[in-house]
N, C-alpha and C positions, 0 to 999 in steps of 0.2 A: 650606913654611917656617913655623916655630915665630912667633908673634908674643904679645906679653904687652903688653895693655892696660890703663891705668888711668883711670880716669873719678869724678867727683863733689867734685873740688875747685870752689873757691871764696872766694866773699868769705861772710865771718862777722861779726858781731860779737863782743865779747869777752863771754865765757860760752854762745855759742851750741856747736852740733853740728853735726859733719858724719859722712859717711859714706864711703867710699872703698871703689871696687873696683877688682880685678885680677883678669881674664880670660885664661886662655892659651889659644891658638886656634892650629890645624897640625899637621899630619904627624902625628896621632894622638898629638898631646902630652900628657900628663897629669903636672903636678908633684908631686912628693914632702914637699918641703918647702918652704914659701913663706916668704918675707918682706917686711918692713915698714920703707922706711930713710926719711930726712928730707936733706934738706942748706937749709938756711937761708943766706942771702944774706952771703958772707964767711968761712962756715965749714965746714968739713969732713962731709962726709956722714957720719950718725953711725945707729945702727940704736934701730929704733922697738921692733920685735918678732918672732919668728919662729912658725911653727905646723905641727905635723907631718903625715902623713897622717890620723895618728888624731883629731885635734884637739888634742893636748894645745898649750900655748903658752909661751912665754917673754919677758918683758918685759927690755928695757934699765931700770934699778931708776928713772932721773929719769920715764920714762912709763907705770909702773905706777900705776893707780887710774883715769887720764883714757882710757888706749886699750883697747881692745877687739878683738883679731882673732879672727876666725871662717873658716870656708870652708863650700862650698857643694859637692864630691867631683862631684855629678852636673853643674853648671856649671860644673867648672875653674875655680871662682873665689872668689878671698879676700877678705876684707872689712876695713875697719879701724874701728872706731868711735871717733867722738872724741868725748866732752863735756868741756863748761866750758871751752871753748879760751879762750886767753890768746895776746896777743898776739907774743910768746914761738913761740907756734908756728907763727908764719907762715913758710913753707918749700913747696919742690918733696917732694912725696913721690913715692916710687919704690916699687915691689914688686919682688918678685924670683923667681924660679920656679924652683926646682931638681930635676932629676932627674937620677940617679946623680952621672954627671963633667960634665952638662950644665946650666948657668946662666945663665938670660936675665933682662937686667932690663927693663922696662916705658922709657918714653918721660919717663916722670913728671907729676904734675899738680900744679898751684899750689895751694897753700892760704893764703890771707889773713884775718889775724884783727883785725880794726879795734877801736882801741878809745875 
């Protein structure tokens, strides 16, 4: 069974950094396409950014300059980089794994940005 973890949330303060991974692990899973969503307390799950096998990426234009996604191919696993968070960005992030017609999302982890 395919499972998609994410881990490295947390409490910040405002202006600090975090880092954020997603793991997909099972059944010889390997994503194609990963992604990076937020849903914030009250509002709609909204998307962070996406990134292909090859690495290329694509930001949602509001989180262009602060996030950063990466992958790691040999660990099935995507990264998100955050600086200078604002408390603004306090929210559940999600990842998402895709391969071909198959999409699994992670569990999510909190990120808190105190200010």
């Amino acid at each position: 069974q395919v499972q998609v973890v994410e881990s490295g949330g947390g409490l910040v303060q405002t202006g600090g950094s975090l880092r954020l991974s997603c793991t997909a692990s099972g059944s010889g899973f390997s994503f194609d396409v990963g992604g990076w969503y937020r849903q914030a307390p009250g509002k709609q799950r909204e998307l962070v950014g996406l990134i292909t096998t090859s690495g290329a990426t694509t930001y949602a234009d509001s989180m262009k300059g602060r996030f950063t996604i990466s992958r790691d191919n040999t660990k099935n696993t995507m990264y998100l980089q955050m600086r200078d968070l604002k408390p603004d960005d306090t929210a559940i992030y999600y990842c998402k794994a895709v391969r071909g017609l198959q999409a699994i999302w992670g569990q999510g982890t909190q990120v808190t940005v105190s200010s």
